[in-house]
C-alpha positions as CSV (number, residue, x, y, z in Angstrom):
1,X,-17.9,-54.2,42.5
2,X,-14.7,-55.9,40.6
3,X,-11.2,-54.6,41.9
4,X,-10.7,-53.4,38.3
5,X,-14.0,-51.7,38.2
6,X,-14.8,-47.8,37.9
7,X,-17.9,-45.5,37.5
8,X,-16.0,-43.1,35.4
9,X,-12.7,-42.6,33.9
10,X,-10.1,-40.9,35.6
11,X,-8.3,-39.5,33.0
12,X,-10.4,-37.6,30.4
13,X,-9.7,-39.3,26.7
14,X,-9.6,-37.2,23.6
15,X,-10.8,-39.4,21.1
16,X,-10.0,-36.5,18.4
17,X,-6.9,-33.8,18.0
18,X,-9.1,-30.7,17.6
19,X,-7.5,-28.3,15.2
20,X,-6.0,-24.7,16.5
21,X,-3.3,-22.1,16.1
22,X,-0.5,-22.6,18.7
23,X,0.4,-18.9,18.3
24,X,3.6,-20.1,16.5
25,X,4.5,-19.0,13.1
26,X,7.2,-20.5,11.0
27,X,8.9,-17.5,9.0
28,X,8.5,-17.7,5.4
29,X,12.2,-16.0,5.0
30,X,14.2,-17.6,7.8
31,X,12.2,-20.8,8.4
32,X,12.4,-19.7,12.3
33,X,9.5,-19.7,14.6
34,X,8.3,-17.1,15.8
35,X,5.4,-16.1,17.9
36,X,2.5,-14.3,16.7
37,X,2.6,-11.8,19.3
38,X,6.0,-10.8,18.8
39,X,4.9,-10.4,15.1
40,X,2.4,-8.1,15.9
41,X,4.5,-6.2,17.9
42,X,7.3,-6.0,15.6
43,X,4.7,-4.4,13.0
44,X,4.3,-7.9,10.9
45,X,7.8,-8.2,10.5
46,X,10.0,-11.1,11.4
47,X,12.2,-9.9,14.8
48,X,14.8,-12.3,12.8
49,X,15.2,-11.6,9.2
50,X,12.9,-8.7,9.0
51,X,10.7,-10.4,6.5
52,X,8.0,-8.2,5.9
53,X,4.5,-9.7,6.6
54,X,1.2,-7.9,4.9
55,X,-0.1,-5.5,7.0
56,X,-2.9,-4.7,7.6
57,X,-5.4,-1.3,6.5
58,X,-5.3,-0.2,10.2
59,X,-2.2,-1.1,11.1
60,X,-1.1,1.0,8.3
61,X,-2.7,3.8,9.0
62,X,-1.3,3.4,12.3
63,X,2.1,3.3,11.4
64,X,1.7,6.2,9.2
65,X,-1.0,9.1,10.6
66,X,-0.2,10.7,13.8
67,X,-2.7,10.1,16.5
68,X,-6.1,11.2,15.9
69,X,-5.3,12.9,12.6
70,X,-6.6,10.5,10.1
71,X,-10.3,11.5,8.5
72,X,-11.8,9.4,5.6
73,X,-12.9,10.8,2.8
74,X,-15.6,9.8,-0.5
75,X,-16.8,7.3,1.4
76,X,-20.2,7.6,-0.3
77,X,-18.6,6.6,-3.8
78,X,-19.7,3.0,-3.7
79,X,-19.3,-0.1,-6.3
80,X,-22.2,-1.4,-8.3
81,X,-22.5,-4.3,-10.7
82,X,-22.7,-2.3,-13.9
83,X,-21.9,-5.5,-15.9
84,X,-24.2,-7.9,-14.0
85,X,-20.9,-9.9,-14.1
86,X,-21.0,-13.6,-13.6
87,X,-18.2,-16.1,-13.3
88,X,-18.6,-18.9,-10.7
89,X,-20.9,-16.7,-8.8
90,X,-22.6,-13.0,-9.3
91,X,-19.8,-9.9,-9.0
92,X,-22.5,-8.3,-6.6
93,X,-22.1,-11.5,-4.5
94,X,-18.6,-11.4,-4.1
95,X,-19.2,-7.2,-3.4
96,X,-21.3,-9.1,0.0
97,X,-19.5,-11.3,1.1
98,X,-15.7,-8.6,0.9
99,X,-18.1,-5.8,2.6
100,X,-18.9,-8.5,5.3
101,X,-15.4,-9.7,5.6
102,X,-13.2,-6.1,6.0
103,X,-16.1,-4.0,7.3
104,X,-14.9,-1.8,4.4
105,X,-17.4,-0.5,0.7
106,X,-14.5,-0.9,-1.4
107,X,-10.7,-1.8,-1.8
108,X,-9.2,1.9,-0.8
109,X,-8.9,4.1,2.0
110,X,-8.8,7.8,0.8
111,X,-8.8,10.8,3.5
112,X,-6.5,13.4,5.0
113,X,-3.8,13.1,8.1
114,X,-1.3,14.6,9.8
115,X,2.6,12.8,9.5
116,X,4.2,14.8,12.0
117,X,2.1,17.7,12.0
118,X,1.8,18.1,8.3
119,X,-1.3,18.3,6.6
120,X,-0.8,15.6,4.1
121,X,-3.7,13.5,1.9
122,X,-2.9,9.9,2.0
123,X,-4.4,7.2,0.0
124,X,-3.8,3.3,1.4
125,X,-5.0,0.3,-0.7
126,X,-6.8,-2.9,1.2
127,X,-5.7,-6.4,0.1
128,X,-8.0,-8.0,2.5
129,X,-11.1,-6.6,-0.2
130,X,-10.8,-8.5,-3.1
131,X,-7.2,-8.5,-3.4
132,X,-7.2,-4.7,-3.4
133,X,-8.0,-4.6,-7.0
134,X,-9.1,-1.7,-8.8
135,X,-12.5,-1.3,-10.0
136,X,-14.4,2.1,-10.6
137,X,-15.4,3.0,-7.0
138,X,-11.1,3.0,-6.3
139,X,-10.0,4.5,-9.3
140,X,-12.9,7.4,-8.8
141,X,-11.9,8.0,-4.6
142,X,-8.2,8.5,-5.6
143,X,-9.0,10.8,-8.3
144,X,-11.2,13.0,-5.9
145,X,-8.1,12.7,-3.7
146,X,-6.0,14.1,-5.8
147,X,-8.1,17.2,-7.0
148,X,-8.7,17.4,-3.2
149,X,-5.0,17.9,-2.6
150,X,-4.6,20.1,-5.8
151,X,-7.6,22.2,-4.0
152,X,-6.1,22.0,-0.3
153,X,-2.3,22.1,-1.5
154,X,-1.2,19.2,0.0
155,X,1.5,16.6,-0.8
156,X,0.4,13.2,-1.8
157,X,0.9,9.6,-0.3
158,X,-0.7,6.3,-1.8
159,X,0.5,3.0,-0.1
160,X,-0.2,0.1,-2.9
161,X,-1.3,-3.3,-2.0
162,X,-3.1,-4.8,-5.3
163,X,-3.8,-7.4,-8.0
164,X,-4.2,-5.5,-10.0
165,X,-7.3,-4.0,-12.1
166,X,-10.6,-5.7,-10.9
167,X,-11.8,-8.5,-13.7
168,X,-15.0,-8.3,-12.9
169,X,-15.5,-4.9,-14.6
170,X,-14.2,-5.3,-17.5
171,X,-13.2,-2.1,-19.7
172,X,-14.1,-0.1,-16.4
173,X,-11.8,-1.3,-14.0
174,X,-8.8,-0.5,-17.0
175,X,-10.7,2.9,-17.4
176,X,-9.2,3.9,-14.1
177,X,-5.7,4.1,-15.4
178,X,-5.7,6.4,-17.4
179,X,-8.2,8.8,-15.2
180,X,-5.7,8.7,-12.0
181,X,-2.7,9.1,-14.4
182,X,-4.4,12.3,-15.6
183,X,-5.6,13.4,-11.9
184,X,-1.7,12.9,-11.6
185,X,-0.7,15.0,-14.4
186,X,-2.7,18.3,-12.9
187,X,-1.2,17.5,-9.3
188,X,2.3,18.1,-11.4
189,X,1.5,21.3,-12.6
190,X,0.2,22.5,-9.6
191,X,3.6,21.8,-7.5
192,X,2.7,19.4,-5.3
193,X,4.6,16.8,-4.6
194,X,3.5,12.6,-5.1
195,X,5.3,9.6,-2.9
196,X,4.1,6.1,-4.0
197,X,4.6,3.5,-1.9
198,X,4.6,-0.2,-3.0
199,X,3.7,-2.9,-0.8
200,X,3.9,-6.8,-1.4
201,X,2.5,-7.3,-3.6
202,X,1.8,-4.2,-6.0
203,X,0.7,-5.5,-9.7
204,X,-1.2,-5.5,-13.0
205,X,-2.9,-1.7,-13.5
206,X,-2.1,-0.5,-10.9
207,X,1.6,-0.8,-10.8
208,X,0.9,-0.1,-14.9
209,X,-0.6,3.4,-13.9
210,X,-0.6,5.6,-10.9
211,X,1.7,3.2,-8.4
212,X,4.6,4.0,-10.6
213,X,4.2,7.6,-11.4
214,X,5.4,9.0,-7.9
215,X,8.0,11.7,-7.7
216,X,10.2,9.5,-5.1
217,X,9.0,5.7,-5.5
218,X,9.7,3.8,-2.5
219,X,9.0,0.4,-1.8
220,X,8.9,-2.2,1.4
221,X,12.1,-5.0,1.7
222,X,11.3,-8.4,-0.9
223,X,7.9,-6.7,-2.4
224,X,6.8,-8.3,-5.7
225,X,6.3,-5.2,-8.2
226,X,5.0,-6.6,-11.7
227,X,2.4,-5.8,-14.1
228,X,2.4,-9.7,-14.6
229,X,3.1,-12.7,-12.2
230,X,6.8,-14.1,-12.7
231,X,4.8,-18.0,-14.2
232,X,2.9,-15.5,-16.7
233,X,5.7,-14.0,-18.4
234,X,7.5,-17.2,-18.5
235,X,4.9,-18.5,-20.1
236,X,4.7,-15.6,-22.5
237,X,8.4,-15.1,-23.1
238,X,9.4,-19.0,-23.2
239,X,12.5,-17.9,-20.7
240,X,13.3,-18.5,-17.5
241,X,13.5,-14.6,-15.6
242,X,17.0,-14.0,-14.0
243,X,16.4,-14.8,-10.1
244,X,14.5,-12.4,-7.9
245,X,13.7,-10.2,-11.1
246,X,10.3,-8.8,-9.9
247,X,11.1,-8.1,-6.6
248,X,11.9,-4.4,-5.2
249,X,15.6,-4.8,-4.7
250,X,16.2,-5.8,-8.2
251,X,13.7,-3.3,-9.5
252,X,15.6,-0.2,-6.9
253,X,18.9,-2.0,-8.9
254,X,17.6,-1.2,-12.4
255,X,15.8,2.1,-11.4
256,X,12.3,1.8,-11.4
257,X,11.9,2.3,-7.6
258,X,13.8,5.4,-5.7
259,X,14.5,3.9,-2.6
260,X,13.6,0.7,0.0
261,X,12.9,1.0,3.3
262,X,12.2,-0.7,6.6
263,X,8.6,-0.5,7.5
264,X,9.8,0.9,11.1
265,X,11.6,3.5,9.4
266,X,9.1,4.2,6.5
267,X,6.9,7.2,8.6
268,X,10.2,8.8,9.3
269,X,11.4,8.8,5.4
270,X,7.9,10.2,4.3
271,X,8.4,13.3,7.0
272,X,11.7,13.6,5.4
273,X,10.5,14.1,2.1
274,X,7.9,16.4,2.9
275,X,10.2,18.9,4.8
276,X,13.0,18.2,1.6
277,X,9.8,19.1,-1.1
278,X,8.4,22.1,1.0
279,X,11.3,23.5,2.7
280,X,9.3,23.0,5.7
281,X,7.0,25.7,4.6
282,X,3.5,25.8,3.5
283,X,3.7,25.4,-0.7
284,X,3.7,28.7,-2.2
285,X,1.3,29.7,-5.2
286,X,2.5,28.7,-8.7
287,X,1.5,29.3,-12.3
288,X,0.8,26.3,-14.7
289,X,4.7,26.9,-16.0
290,X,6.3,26.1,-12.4
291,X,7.7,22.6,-12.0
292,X,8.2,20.3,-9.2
293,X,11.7,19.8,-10.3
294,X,12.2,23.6,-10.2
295,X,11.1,24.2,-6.5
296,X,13.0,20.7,-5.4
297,X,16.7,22.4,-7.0
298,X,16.0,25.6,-5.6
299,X,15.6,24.0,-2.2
300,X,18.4,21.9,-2.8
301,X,20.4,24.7,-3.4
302,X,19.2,26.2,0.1
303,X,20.4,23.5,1.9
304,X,23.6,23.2,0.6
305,X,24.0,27.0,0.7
306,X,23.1,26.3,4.4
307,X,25.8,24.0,4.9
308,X,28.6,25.8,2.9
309,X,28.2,29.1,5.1
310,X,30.2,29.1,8.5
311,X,28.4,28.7,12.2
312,X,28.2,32.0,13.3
């Protein structure tokens, strides 16, 4: 055997760089890295700029419903392929392969909770199933919601996450804005109050219909909240749009959304809003005539009664 000789190497060589994720994550506001556990555990938001991240359908429902509380409803309202829809490949392929992805029949999560002990039907939209865009099946389990809460007497909350309507069926899909507009309309009359929460990104029908019909609007930090994509209306309009113009703190600045708010803080506004709307109280009977605005001036005028009359 040579001096220079061996049986086997001694140190292993990788001939290839396998690919992998390092657990780092290079912010998309602050260009800072980050690691994805301290994501996670900031709620998807950057520790450093507070960029908000998507989150996820349980995750939000986490954030939101106390523990334990949150029950699912409609969940045997199911999508077909009415259309027999084709583009590059069959609509009831890409049902398949979104069911085998999110574990989920459809882009919506519709059920009742508890936010701090109030009874409260809640409505959160998946972007992980086909962009969360709204076909039949979503546009039919929020409007079953929303007679459920006329029926139970509780105050609404949809979170929005969406493309908008769903392509693939057609007339359908744009059907559903007009049917949850008017589901909205009788949830009005009845008294009850509506919170709409938009989420990056909320567009197209569903930001044209019941995303921006919510007594108090709120909406996450930097959201994009459009019926059309900034490149498309450029394209349309022939104009450059003024900086940041689709995004939730230019939209709160012009008045289309109420109020934006930190995802930690965003369970803690909702209670608010519910005690504000209720005066804490279950919601009393009302005739077609009473008016949300009515009961919310009264109660305003409680509270500053309240504050006007001396500590006894």
């Amino acid at each position: 055997m040579g001096l220079f000789s061996r049986n086997k190497p001694k140190i292993k060589v990788q001939t290839t760089k396998k690919d992998g994720f390092s657990g780092w994550v290079k912010c998309s506001g602050c260009a800072e890295l980050i690691h994805a556990n301290e994501l996670q555990q900031n709620l998807n938001c950057c520790p450093k700029c507070s960029h908000h991240y998507r989150l996820g359908l349980e995750e939000r429902l986490a954030l939101l419903a106390d523990e334990g509380s949150a029950e699912e409803l409609f969940t045997d309202i199911v999508p077909i392929d009415a259309l027999e829809f084709v583009d590059t490949e069959s609509y009831k392929k890409r049902i398949e392969i979104a069911v085998q992805k999110t574990g989920r029949s459809d882009a919506i999560w519709t059920g009742r909770c508890q936010l701090d002990g109030h009874d409260t039907a809640l409505a959160a939209l998946d972007f992980s199933f086909m962009g969360g865009s709204m076909g039949s099946v979503l546009g039919e389990r929020l409007t079953c919601l929303i007679e459920y809460a006329v029926e139970h007497r509780l105050p609404l909350i949809v979170v929005s996450a969406s493309g908008g309507a769903r392509m693939q069926e057609s007339i359908l899909s744009l059907m559903q804005m007009a049917k949850t507009s008017a589901a909205l309309t009788r949830l009005h009359a009845a008294n009850l109050p509506y919170f709409s929460v938009l989420t990056n990104p909320t567009t197209g029908g569903v930001t044209a219909s019941f995303a921006t019909l919510g007594d108090v609007i709120l909406a996450e930090p930097d959201a994009l909240i459009a019926f059309a994509g900034p490149r498309v209306v450029e394209q349309t309009i022939k104009q450059k749009l003024p900086p940041r113009a689709q995004r939730s703190e230019f939209l709160l600045e012009k008045g289309l959304i109420d109020s934006i708010v930190q995802r930690a803080d965003l369970k803690e506004r909702l209670v608010f809003l519910i005690n504000f709307f209720t005066g804490n109280r279950p919601f009393r009977k009302t005739t077609p005539s009473d008016s949300l605005a009515e009961n919310s001036t009264q109660r305003l005028k409680e509270l500053l009664t309240m504050v006007e009359e001396p500590a006894l």
